[in-house]
C-alpha positions in Angstrom: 13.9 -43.4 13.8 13.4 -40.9 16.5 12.0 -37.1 16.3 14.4 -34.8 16.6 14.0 -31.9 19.8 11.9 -29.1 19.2 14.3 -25.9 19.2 13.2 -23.2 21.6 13.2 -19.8 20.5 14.2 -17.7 23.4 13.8 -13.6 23.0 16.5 -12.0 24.7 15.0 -8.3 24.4 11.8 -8.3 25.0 10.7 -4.9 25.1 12.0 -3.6 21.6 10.6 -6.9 20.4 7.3 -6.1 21.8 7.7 -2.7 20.1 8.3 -4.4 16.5 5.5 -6.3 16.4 3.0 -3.2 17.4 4.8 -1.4 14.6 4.7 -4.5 12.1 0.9 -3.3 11.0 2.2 0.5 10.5 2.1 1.9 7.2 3.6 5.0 6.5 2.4 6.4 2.5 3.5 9.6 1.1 1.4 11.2 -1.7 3.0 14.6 -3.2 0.6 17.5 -2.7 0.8 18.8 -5.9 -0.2 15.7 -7.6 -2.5 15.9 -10.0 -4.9 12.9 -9.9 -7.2 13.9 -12.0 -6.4 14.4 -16.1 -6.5 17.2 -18.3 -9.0 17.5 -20.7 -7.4 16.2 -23.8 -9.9 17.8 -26.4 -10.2 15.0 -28.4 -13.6 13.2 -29.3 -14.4 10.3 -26.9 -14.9 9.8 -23.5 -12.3 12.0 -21.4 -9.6 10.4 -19.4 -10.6 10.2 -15.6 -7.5 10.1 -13.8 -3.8 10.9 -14.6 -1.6 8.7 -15.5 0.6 9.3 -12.2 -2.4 8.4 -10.1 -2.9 5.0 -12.3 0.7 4.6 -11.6 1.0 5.3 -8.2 -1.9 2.6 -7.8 -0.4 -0.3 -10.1 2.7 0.1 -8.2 0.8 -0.5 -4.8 -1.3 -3.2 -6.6 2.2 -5.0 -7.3 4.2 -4.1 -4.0 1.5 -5.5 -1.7 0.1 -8.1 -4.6 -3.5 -7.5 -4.2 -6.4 -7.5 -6.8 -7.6 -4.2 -8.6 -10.2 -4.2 -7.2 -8.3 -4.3 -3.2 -6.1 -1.6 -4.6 -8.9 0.3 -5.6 -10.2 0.0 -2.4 -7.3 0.7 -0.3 -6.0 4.1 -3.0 -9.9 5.2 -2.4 -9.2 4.6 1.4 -6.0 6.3 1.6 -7.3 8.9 -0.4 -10.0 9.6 2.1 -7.6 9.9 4.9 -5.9 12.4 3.4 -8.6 14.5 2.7 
């Protein structure tokens, strides 16, 4: 039994195909300002809530959307974070 041909891909517009892949590794995130990533204090005995539970959102829903490990997400939240200033 013989192999059958290799099909050729052929790219028929090369320069906005050129442009796709330099884009492919762009990431665009938008944070709202006026988020508050820190929590309130609640005034109840025990150890105070760090962050708020937006922020612990916002970073389980980029833990699930890109699949990583906590500890990545944490990691990429913390790096975003610092971009941002």
């Amino acid at each position: 039994m013989s192999k059958p041909a290799p099909t050729r891909c052929r790219t028929l517009n090369g320069s906005s195909y050129n442009a796709s892949l330099r884009e492919r590794g762009s990431l665009t995130v938008w944070f709202d300002p006026g988020m508050a990533w820190h929590a309130a204090p609640s005034g109840k005995q025990g150890r105070q809530q760090t962050f708020s539970d937006a922020a612990i959102q916002a970073c389980l829903t980029i833990k699930v959307l890109f699949g990583l490990p906590l500890r990545q997400t944490t990691g990429f939240v913390a790096s975003l974070l610092k971009l941002m200033g």
